[in-house]
C-alpha positions as CSV (number, residue, x, y, z in Angstrom):
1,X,13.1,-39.6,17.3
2,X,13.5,-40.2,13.8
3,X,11.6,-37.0,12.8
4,X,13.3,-34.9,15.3
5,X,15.5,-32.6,13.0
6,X,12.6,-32.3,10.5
7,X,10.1,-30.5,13.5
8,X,13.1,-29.1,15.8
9,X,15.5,-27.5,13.1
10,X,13.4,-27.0,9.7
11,X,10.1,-26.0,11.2
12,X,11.0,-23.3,12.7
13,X,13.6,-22.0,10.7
14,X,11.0,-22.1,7.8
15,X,8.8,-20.0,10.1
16,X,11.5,-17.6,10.4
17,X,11.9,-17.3,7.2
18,X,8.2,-16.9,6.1
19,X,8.4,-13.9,8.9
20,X,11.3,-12.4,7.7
21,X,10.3,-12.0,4.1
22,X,7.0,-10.5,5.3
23,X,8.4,-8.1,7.4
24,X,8.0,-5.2,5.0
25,X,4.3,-5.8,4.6
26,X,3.9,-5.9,8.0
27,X,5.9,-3.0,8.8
28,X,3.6,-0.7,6.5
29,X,0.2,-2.2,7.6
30,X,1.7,-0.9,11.0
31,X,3.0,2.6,9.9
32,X,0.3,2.7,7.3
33,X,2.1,4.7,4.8
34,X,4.1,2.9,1.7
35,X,2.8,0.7,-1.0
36,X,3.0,-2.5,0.5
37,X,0.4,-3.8,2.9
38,X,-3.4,-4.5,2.6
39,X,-5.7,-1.6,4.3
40,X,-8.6,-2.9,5.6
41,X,-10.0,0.5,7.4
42,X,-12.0,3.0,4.9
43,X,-10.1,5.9,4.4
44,X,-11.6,9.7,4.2
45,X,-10.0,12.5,2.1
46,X,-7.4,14.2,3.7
47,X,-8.8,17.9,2.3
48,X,-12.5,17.8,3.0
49,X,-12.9,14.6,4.8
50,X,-15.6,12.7,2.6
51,X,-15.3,8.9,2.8
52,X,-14.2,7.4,-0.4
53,X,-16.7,4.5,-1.6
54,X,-16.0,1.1,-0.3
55,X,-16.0,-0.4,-4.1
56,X,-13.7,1.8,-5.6
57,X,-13.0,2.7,-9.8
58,X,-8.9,3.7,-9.9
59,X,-8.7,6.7,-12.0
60,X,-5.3,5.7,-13.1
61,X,-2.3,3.4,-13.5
62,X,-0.9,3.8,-9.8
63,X,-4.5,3.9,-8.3
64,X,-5.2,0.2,-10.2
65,X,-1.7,-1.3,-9.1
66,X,-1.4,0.3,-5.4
67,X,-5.0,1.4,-4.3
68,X,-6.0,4.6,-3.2
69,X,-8.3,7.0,-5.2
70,X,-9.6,10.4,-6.1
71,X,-12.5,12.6,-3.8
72,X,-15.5,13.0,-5.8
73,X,-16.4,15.9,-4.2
74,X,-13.0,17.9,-3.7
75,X,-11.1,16.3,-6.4
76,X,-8.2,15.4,-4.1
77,X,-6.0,11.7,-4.7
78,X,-4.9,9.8,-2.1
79,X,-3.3,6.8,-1.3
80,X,-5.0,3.5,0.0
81,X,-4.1,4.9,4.0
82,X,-5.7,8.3,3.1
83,X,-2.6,10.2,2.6
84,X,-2.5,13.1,-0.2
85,X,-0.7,12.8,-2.8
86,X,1.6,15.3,-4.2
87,X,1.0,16.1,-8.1
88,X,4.6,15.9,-9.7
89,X,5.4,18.6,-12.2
90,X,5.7,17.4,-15.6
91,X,9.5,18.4,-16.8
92,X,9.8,20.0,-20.3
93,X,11.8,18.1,-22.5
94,X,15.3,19.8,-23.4
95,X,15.0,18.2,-27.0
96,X,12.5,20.1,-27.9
97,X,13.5,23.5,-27.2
């Protein structure tokens, strides 16, 4: 009885809380898209459907922080869930025309 509010109140409330503040990871494993979440599944290239390796080398800054990686035979970058991803156009700068 003397322990009662520490397993009754503050256990699961610390539970809830745990679950509430993963819920975004969770929600992307799920939906696999986003940057959050951990694949666990090898992915394929979207384009020509080669498997990328299982030990990967990122070819660049987003690749290192948020997975994913670049087809060595078609040349296409994905994501870690195997989703293209969209080259942005570089925007010229109005300074120096």
């Amino acid at each position: 009885m003397k322990h009662f509010f520490l397993y009754a109140i503050l256990a699961p409330l610390a539970l809830a809380s745990i679950v509430a503040m993963s819920w975004p990871i969770i929600v992307s494993i799920f939906r696999r898209e986003g940057v959050w979440g951990i694949n666990a599944w090898r992915t394929k290239c979207p384009e020509c459907g080669h498997p990328f390796p299982i030990i990967r080398w990122p070819a660049n800054e987003r690749q290192a922080l948020w997975g994913g990686g670049t087809c060595a035979r078609c040349g296409t970058e994905a994501d870690k869930w195997g989703n293209r991803i969209l080259k942005q156009p570089v925007e010229a700068d109005s300074e120096s025309t």
